[in-house]
ZADO-1210 file (C-alpha; in nm, 4 decimals, padded with zeros to 6 digits):
<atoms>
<atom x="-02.7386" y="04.7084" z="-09.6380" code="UNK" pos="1"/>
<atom x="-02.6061" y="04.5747" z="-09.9710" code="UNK" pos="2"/>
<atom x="-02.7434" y="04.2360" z="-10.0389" code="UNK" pos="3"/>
<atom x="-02.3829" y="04.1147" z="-10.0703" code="UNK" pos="4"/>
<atom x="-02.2854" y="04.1883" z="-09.7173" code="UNK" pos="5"/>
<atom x="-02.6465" y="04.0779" z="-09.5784" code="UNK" pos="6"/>
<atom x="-02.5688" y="03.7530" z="-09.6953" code="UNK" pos="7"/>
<atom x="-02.2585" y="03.7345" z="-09.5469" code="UNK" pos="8"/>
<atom x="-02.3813" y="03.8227" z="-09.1901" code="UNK" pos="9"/>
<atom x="-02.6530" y="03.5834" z="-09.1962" code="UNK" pos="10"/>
<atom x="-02.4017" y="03.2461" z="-09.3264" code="UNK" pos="11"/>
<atom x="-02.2553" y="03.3713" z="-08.9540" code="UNK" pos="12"/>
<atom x="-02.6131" y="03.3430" z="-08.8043" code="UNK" pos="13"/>
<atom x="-02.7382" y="02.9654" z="-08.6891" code="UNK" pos="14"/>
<atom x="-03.0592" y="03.0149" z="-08.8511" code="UNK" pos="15"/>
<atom x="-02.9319" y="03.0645" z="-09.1923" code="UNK" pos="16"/>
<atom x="-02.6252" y="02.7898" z="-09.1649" code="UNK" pos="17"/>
<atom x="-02.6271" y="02.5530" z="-09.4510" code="UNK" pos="18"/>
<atom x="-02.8565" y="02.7572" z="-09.6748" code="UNK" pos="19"/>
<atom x="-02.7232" y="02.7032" z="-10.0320" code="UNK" pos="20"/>
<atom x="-02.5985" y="03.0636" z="-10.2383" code="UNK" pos="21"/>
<atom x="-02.9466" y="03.0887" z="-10.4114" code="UNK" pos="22"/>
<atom x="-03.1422" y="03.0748" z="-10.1313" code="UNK" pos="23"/>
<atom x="-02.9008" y="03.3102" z="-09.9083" code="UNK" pos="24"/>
<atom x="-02.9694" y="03.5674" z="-10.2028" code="UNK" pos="25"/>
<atom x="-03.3360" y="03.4992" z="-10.2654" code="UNK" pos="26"/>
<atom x="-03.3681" y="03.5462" z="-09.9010" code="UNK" pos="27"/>
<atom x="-03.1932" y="03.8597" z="-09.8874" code="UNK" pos="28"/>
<atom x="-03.3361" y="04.0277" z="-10.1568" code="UNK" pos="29"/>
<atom x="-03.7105" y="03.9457" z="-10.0582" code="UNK" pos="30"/>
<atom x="-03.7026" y="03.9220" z="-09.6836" code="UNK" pos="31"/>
<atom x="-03.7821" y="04.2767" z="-09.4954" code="UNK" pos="32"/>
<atom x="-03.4469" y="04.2444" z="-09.2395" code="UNK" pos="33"/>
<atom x="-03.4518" y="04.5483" z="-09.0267" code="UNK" pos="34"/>
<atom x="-03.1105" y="04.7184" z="-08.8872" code="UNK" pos="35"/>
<atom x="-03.0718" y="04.8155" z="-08.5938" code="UNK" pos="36"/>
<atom x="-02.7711" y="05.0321" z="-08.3533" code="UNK" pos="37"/>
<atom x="-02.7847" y="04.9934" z="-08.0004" code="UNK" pos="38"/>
<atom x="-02.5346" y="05.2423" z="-07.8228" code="UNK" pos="39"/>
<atom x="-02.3047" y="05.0819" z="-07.5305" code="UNK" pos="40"/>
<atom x="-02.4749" y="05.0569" z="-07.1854" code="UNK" pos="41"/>
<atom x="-02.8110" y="05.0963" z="-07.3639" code="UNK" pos="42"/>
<atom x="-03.1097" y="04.8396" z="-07.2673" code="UNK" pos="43"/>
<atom x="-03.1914" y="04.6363" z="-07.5860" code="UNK" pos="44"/>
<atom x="-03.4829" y="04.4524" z="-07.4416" code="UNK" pos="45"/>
<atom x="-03.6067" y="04.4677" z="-07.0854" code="UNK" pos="46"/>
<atom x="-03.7300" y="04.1646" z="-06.8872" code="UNK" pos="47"/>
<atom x="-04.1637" y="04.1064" z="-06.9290" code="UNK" pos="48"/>
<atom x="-04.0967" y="04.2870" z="-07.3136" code="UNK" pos="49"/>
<atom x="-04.3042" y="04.1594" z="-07.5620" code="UNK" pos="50"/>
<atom x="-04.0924" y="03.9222" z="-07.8060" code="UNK" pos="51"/>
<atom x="-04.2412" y="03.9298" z="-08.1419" code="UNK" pos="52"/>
<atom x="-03.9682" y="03.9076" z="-08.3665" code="UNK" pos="53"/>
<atom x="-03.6226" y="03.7483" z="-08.3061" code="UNK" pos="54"/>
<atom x="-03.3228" y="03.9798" z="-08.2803" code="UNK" pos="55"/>
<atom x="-02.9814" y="03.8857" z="-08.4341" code="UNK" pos="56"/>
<atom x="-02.6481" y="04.0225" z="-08.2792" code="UNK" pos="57"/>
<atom x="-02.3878" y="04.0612" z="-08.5533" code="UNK" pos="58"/>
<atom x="-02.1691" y="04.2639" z="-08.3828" code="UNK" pos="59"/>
<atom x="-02.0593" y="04.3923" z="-08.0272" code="UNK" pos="60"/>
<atom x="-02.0892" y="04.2085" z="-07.6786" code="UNK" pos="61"/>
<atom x="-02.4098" y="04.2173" z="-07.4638" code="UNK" pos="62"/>
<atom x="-02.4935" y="04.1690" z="-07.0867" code="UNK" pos="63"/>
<atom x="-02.8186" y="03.9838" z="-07.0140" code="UNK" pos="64"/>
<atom x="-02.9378" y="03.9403" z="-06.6414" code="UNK" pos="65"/>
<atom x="-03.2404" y="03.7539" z="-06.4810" code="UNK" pos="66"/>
<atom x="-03.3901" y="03.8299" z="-06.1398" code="UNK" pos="67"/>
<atom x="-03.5321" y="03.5663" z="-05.9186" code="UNK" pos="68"/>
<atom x="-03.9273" y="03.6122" z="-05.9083" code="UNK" pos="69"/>
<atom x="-03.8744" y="03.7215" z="-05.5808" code="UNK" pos="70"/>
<atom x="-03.5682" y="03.9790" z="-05.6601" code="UNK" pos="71"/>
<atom x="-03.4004" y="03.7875" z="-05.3911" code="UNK" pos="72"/>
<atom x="-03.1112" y="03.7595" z="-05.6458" code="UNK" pos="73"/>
<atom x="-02.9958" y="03.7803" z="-06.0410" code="UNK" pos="74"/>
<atom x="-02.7373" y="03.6437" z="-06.2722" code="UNK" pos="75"/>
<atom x="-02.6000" y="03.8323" z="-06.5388" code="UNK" pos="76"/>
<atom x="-02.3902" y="03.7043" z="-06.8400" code="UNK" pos="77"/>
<atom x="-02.1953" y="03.8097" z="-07.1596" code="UNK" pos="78"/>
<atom x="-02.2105" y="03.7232" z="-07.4709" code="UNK" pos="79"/>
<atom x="-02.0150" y="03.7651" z="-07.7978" code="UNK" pos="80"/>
<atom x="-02.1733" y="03.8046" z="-08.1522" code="UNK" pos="81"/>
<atom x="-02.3098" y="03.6165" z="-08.3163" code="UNK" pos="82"/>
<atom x="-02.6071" y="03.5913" z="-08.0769" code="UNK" pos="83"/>
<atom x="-02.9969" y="03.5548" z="-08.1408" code="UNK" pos="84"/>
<atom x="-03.2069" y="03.7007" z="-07.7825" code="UNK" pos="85"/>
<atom x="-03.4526" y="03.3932" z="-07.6912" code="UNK" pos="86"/>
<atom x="-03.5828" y="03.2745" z="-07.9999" code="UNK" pos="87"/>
<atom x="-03.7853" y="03.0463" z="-07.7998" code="UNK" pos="88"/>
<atom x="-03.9679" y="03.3279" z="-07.6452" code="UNK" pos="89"/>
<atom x="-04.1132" y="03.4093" z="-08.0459" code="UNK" pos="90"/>
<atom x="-04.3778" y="03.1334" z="-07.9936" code="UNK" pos="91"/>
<atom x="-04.5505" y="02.9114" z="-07.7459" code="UNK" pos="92"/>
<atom x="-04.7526" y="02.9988" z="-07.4011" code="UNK" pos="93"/>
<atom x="-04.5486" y="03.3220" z="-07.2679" code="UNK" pos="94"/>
<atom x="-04.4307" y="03.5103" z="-07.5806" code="UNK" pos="95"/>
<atom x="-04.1992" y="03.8146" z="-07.3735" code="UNK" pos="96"/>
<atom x="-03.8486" y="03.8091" z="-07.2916" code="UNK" pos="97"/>
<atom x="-03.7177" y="03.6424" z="-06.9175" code="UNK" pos="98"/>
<atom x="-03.4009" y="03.8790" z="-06.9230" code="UNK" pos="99"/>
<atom x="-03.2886" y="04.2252" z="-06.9617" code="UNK" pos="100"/>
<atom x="-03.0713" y="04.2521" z="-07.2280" code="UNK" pos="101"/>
<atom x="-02.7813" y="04.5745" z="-07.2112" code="UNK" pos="102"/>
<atom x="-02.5442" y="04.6658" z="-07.4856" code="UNK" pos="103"/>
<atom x="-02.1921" y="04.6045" z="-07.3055" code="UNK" pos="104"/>
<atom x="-02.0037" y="04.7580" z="-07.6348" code="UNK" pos="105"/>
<atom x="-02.1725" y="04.9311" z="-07.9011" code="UNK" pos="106"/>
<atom x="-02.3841" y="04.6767" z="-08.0984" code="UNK" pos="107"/>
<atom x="-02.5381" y="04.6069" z="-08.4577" code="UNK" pos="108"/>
<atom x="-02.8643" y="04.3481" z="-08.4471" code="UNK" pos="109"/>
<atom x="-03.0875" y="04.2026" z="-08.7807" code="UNK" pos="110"/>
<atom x="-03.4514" y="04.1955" z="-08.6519" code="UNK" pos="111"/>
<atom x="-03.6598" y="03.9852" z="-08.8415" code="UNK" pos="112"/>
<atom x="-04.0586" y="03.9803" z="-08.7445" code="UNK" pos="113"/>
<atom x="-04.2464" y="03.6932" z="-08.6481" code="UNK" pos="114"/>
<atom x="-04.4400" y="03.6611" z="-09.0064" code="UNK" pos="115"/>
<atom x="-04.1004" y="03.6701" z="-09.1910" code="UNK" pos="116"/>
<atom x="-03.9770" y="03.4173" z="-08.9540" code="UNK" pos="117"/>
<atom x="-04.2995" y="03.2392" z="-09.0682" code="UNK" pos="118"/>
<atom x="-04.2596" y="03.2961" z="-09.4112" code="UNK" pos="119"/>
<atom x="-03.9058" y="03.1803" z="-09.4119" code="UNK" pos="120"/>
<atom x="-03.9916" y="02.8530" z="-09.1863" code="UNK" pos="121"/>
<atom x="-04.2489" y="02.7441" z="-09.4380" code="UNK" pos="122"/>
<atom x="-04.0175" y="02.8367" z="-09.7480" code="UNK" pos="123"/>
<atom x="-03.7130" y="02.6937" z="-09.6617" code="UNK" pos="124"/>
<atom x="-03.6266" y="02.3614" z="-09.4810" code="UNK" pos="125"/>
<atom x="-03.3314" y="02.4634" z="-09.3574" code="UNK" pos="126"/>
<atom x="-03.4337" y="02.7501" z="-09.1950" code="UNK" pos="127"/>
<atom x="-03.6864" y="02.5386" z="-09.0367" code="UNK" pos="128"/>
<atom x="-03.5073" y="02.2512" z="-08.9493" code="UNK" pos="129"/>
<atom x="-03.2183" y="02.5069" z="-08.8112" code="UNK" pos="130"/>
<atom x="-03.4802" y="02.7156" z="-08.5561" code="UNK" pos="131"/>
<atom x="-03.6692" y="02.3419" z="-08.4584" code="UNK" pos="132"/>
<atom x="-03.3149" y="02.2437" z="-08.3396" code="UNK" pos="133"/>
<atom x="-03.2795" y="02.5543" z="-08.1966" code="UNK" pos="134"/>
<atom x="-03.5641" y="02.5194" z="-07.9579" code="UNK" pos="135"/>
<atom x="-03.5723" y="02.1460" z="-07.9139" code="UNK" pos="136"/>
<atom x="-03.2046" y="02.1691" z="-07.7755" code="UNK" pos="137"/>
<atom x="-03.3469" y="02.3947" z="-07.5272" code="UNK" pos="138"/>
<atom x="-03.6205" y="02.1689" z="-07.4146" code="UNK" pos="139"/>
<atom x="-03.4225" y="01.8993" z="-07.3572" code="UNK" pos="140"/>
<atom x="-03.1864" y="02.0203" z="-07.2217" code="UNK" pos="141"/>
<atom x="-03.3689" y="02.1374" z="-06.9164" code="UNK" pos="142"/>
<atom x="-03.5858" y="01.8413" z="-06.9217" code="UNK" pos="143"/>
<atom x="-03.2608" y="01.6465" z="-06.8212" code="UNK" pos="144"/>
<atom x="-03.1321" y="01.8724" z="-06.5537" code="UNK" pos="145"/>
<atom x="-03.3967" y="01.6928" z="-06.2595" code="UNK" pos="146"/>
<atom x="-03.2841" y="01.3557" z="-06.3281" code="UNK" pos="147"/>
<atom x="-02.8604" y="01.5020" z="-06.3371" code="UNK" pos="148"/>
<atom x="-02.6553" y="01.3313" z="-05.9568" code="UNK" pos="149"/>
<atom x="-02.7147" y="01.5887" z="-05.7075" code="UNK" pos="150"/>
<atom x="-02.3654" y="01.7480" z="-05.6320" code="UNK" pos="151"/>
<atom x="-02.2063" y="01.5955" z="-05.3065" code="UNK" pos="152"/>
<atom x="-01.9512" y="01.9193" z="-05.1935" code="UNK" pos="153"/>
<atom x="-02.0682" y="02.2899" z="-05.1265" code="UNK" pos="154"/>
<atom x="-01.8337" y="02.3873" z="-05.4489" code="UNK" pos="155"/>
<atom x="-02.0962" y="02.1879" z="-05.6486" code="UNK" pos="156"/>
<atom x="-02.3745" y="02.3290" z="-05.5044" code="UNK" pos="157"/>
<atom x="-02.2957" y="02.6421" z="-05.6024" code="UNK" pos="158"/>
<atom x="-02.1993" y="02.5755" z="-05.9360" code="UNK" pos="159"/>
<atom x="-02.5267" y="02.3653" z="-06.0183" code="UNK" pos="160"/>
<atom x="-02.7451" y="02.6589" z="-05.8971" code="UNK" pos="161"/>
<atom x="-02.5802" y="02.9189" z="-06.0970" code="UNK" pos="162"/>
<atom x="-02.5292" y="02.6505" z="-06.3739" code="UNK" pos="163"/>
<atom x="-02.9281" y="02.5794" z="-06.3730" code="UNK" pos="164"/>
<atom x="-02.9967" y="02.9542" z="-06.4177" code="UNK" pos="165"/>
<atom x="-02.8060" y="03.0556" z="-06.6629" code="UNK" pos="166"/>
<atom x="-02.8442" y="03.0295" z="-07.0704" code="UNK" pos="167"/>
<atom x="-02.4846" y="02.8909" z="-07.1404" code="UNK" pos="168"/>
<atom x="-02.2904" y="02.6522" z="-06.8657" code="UNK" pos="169"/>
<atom x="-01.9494" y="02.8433" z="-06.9501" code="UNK" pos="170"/>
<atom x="-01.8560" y="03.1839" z="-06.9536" code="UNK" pos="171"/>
<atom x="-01.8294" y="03.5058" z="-06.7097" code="UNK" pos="172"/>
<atom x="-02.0897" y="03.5515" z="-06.4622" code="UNK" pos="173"/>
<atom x="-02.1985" y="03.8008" z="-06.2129" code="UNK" pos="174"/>
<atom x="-02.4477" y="03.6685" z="-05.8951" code="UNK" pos="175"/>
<atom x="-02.5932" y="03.9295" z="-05.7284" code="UNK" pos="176"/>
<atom x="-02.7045" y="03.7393" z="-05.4197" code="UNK" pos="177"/>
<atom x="-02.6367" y="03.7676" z="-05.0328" code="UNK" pos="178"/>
<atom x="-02.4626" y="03.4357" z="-04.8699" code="UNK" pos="179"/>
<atom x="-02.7320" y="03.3475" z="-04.6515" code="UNK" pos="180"/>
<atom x="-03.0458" y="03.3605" z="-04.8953" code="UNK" pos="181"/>
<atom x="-02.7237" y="03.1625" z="-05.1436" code="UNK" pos="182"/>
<atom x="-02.7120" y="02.9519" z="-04.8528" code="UNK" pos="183"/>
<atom x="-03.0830" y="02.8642" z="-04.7896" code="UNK" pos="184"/>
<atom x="-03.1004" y="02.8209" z="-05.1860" code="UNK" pos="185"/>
<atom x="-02.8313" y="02.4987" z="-05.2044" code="UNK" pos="186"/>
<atom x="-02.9567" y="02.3849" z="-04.8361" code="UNK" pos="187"/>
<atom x="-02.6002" y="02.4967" z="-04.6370" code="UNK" pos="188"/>
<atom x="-02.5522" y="02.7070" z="-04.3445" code="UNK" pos="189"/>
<atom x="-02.4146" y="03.0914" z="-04.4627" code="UNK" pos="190"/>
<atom x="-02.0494" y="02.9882" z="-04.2717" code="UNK" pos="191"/>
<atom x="-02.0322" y="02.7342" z="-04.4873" code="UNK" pos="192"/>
<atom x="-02.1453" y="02.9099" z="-04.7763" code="UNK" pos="193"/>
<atom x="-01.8595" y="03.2010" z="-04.6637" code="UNK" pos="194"/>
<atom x="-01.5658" y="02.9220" z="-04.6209" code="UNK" pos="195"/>
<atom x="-01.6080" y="02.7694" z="-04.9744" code="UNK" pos="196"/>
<atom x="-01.6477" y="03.1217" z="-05.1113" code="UNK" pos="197"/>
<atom x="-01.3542" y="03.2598" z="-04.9914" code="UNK" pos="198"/>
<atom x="-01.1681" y="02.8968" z="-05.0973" code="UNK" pos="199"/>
<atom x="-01.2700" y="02.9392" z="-05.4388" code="UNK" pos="200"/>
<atom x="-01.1595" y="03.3447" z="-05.4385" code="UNK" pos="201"/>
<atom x="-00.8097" y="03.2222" z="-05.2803" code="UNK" pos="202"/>
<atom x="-00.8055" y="02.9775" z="-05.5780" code="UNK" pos="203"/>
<atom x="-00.8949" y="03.2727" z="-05.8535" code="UNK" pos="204"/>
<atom x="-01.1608" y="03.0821" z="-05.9677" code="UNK" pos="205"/>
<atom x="-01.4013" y="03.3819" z="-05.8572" code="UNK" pos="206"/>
<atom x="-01.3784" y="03.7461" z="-05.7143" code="UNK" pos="207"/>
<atom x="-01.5727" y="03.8574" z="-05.4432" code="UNK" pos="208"/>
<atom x="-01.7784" y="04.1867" z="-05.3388" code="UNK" pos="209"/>
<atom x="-02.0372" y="04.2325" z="-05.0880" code="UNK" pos="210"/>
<atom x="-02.3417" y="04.0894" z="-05.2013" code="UNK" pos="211"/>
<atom x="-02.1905" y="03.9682" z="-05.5631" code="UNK" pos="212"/>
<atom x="-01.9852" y="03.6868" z="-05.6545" code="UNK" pos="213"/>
<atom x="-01.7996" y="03.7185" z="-06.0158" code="UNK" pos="214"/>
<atom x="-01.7156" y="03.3684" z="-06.1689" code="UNK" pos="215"/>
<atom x="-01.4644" y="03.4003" z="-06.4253" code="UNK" pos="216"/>
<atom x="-01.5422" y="03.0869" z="-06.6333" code="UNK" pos="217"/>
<atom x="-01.8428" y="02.8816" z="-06.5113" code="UNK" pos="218"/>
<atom x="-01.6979" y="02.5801" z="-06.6999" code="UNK" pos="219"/>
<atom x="-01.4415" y="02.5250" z="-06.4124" code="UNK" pos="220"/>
<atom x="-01.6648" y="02.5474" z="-06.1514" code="UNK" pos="221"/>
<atom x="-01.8731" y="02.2604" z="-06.2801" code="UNK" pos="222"/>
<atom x="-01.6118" y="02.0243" z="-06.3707" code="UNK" pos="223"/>
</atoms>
C-alpha cells in the first residue's frame, strides 16, 4: 500500500487521530502494517482466539456475536468501518477475543502486532494517549453500569440486559434466546416476557422469530 493512501486510512482510525503530517508519514514508512482481505461470510476471529495484535477495519461491515458461558443465549451486532476488534483484549489478564467476529460484506483490515503497538505507544504520545482513552472508556464505563436505577417496566428490562451485553448501546441486534430462559434472566414470568414482546413487534421497534428477537435500533429501546 502506497504510503500516501496508508496515511490516509489511518487519520480515519481512532488510534492515529490527531497525529500531526510528520508523524502520520514517519509512522507509515517505518511501521510493519500488515493487509489483510477477509471474503463476506468469512470468520475473522473466533471467540477464545488468541489476540496479539489489534485489527483495524477500513472497509466493509462485520457481524460480531457473544454466547452466554452457558450457550443459553448470544447477541450478535454490526458494525461499519472504521472499526478496531477489542483492543482491550491486546493486554491485561485474558489476552483472547470474547466474540466471533464474521465478515458481513467483503472486508479490508490493517493488523498491527503487539510490539509495533508497543513501539508506537512509547514513540508517540498521541498514539498513547489515544489507545489509554480507548481502554479507560471501557472500564468505566462498565464500572458504572451496577450503580445505573434498575428499570421499573418489562420493556426496560429487556433493553438493560441486551444493553449490558453488548459493545455499543445503539445499533441492530440479533438475541438468540428462548422467552423463558429471557424471562428467568430479567426476573419475569415467560407470559409476560411474550406480551411485551409482541407489544414492542406491533410497535416495529423489533421483529420476531422463534427463539430470536431482532432489535432494529437498540437506542430506542433504552430511552
Amino acid at each position: 500500500m502506497p504510503n500516501t493512501n496508508l496515511q490516509e486510512r489511518l487519520l480515519e482510525l481512532p488510534l492515529f487521530q490527531g497525529m500531526s503530517k510528520n508523524d502520520l508519514t514517519q509512522v507509515a514508512s517505518s511501521t510493519k502494517f500488515v493487509n489483510i482481505a477477509v471474503a463476506r461470510g468469512k470468520t475473522i476471529v473466533a471467540e477464545g482466539d488468541t489476540c496479539d495484535r489489534l485489527l483495524f477495519l477500513v472497509k466493509g461491515t462485520i457481524m460480531t456475536t457473544a454466547h452466554a458461558d452457558d450457550n443459553g443465549y448470544s447477541i450478535a451486532e454490526t458494525f461499519q468501518a472504521p472499526e478496531i476488534l477489542q483492543p482491550e483484549r491486546i493486554f491485561g489478564l485474558t489476552q483472547r477475543y470474547t466474540r466471533t467476529f464474521k465478515a458481513v460484506t467483503d472486508c479490508s483490515f490493517i493488523s498491527l502486532g503487539k510490539m509495533e503497538t508497543l513501539s508506537l505507544a512509547d514513540k508517540y504520545e498521541i498514539f498513547r494517549l489515544n489507545i489509554l482513552n480507548i481502554i479507560c472508556t471501557k472500564s468505566q464505563r462498565l464500572t458504572r453500569y451496577p450503580w445505573r436505577p434498575q428499570p421499573k417496566d418489562i420493556r426496560h428490562k429487556i433493553a438493560r440486559f441486551i444493553e449490558t451485553r453488548c459493545l455499543r448501546p445503539a445499533g441492530e441486534k440479533t438475541v438468540r434466546i428462548k422467552m423463558e430462559r429471557l424471562g428467568a434472566e430479567i426476573g419475569e414470568s415467560r407470559l409476560n416476557v411474550s406480551r411485551e414482546l409482541n407489544d414492542m413487534a406491533a410497535k416495529g421497534t423489533i421483529s420476531l422469530k422463534r427463539g430470536e428477537i431482532h432489535v432494529y435500533a437498540l437506542e430506542r429501546l433504552i430511552m
